[in-house]
C-alpha positions as CSV (number, residue, x, y, z in Angstrom):
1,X,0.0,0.0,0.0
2,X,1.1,3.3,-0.8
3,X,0.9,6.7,-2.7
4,X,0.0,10.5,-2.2
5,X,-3.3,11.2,-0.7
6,X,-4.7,14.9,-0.5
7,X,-4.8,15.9,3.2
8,X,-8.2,16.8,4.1
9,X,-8.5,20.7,4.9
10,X,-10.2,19.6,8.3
11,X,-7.5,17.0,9.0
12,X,-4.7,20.1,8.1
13,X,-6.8,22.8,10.6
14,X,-6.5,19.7,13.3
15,X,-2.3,19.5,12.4
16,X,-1.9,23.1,12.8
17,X,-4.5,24.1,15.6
18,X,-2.6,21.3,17.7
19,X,1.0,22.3,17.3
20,X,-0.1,26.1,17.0
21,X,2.4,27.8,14.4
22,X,2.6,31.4,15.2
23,X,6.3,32.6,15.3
24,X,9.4,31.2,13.5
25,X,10.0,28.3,11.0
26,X,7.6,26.4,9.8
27,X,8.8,23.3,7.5
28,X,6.8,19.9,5.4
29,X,9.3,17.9,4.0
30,X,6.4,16.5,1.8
31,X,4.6,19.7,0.8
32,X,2.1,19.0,-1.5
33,X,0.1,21.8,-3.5
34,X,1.1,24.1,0.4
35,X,-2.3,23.1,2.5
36,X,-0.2,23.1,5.6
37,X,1.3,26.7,4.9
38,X,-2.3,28.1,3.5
39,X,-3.6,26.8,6.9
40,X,-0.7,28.6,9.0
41,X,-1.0,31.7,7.8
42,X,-5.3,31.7,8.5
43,X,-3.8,30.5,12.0
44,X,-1.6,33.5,12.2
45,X,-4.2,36.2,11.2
46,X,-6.9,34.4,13.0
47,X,-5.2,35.5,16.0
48,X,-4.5,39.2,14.1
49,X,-0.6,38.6,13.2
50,X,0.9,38.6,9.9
51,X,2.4,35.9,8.3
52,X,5.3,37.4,6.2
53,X,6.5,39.1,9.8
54,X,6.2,36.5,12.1
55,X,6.6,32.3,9.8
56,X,9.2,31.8,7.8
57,X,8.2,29.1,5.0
58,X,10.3,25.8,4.3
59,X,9.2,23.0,2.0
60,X,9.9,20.4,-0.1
61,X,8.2,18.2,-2.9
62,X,9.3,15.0,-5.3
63,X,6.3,15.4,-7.3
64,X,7.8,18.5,-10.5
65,X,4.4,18.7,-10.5
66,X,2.8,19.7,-7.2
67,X,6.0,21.2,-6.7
68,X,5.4,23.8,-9.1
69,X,1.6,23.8,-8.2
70,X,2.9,25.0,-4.4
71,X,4.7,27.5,-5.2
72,X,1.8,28.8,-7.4
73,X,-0.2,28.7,-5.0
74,X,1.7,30.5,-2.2
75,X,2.4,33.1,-4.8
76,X,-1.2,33.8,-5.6
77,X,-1.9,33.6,-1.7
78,X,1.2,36.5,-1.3
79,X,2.7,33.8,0.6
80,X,6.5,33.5,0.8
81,X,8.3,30.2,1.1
82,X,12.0,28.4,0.5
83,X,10.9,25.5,-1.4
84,X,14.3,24.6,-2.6
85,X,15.8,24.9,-5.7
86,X,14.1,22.2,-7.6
87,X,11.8,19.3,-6.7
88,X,13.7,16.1,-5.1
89,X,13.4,13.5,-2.5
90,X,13.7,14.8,0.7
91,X,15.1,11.5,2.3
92,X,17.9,11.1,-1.3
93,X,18.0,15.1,-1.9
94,X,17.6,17.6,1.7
95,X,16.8,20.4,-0.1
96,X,17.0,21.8,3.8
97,X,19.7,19.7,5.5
98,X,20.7,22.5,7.9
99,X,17.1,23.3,9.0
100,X,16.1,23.3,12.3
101,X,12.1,24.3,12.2
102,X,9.9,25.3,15.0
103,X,7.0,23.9,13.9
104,X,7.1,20.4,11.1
105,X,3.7,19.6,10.0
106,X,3.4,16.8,7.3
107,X,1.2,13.9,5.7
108,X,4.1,12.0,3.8
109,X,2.5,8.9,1.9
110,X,1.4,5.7,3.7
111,X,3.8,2.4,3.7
112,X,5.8,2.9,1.2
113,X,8.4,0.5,-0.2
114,X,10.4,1.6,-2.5
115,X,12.0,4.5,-0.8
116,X,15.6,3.7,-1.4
117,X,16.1,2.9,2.2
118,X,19.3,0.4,1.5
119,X,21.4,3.4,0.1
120,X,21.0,5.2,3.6
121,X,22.0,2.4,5.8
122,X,24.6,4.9,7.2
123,X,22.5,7.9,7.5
124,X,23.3,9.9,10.4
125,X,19.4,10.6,10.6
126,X,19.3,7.5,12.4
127,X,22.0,7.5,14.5
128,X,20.4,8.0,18.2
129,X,17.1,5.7,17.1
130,X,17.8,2.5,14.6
131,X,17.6,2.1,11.0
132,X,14.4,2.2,9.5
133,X,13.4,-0.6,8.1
134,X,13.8,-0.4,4.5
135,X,10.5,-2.0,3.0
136,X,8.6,0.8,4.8
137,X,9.2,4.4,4.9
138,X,7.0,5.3,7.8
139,X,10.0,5.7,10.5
140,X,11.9,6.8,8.4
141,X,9.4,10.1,8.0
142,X,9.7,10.0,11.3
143,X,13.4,10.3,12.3
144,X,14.0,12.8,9.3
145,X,11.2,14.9,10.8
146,X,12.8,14.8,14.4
147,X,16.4,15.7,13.2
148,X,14.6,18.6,11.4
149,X,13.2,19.8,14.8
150,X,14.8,22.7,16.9
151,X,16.4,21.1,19.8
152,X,15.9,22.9,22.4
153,X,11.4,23.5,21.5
154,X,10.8,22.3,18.1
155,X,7.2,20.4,18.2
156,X,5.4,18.3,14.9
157,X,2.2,17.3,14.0
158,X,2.1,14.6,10.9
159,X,0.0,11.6,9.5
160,X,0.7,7.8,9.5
161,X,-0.9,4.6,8.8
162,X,-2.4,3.3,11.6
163,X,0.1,0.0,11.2
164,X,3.1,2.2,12.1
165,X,1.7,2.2,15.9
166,X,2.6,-1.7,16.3
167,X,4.8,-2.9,13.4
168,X,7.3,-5.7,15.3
169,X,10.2,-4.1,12.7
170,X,10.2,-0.9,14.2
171,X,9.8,-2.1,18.0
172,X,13.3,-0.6,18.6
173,X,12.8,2.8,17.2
174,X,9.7,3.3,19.2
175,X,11.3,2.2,22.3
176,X,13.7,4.9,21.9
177,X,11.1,7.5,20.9
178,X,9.2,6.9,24.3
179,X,12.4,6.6,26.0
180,X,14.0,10.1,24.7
181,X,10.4,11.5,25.7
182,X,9.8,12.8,22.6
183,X,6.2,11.7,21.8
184,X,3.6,13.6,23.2
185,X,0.3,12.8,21.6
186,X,-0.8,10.2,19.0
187,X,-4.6,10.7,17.8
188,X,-6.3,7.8,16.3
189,X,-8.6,9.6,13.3
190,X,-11.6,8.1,12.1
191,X,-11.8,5.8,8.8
192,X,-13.2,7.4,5.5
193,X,-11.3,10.6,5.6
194,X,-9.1,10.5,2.6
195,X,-11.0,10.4,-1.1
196,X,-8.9,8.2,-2.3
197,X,-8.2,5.2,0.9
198,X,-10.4,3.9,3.4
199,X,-7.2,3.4,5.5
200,X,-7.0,4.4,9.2
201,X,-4.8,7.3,10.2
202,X,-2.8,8.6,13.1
203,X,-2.0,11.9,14.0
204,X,1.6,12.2,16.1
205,X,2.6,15.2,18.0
206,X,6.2,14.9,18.5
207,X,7.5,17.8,21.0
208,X,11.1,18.6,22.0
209,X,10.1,20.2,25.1
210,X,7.3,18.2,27.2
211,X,6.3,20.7,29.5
């Protein structure tokens, strides 16, 4: 199972109204069309501040595409945004490697396979939790999100496949997770949300500084 869903806009106003975006970076290393960011900036001038003053916009997208389909549609919204210099895989191609966001909100695709996992066997994006396994690219979302997180009170919001809460591959890598304290929330979501899957969803709140 696999592919890119569209995020539902009430799943993306749940993402952002958890983690709250209202000053400094905001980053999706799997942008889409730019829901996420349309979303933050109504957040921002819900509570009467100004986007361009207050988030600063990172992105990136495989998809040529969608990627050129963001950054129309931030432009046509007046919204700003570093969405690298060309489309590329963010796990293969960082277009953000020295990034440390504030805020990481996300919906990478569900399960899937063929990610390239064996060429990163070494990546130091694993280095303090496992290696993901490489038939599945759900931990590995996860670990790139957390090493693009602020250390000291970077917090994330993003979607995965209800199977990534008990898969026996990534035992370890959870383990550490809860250990390292760096889970704070996981939402189950109900079915029948996404157009395109019937699948089951979680939403996980990572936060660098439990309070």
């Amino acid at each position: 199972l696999g592919g890119e869903f569209y995020t539902p806009r009430s799943v993306v106003e749940l993402i952002v109204a958890m983690i709250e975006p209202h000053d400094g970076r905001v980053y999706d290393p799997c942008c889409g069309s730019g829901g996420m960011f349309v979303q933050s900036e109504r957040f921002v001038e819900d509570r009467e501040g100004r986007i361009d003053g207050q988030l600063a916009i990172y992105g990136q997208e495989s998809n040529y595409n969608t990627w050129k389909l963001c950054k129309m549609n931030l432009a046509i919204r007046g919204i700003e945004a570093n969405l690298g210099q060309q489309n590329a895989d963010s796990f293969h191609n960082d277009q953000h490697k020295s990034l440390k966001a504030d805020y990481i909100m996300a919906n990478p695709p569900f399960n899937i396979s063929d990610w390239g996992g064996e060429r990163l066997i070494d990546d130091p994006r694993w280095s303090k939790y496992g290696i993901p396994p490489t038939g599945n690219a759900n931990y590995a979302w996860i670990l790139h999100i957390l090493s693009h997180m602020k250390a000291a009170d970077g917090v994330a919001g993003f979607l995965l496949a209800n199977g990534a809460l008990g898969d026996s591959d990534t035992l370890e890598i959870r383990k550490r997770l809860i250990q390292n304290d760096k889970v704070e929330a996981i939402v189950i979501l109900p079915r029948e949300l996404f157009i395109t899957t019937d699948i089951s969803v979680t939403l996980w709140i990572l936060n660098q500084n439990k309070k």
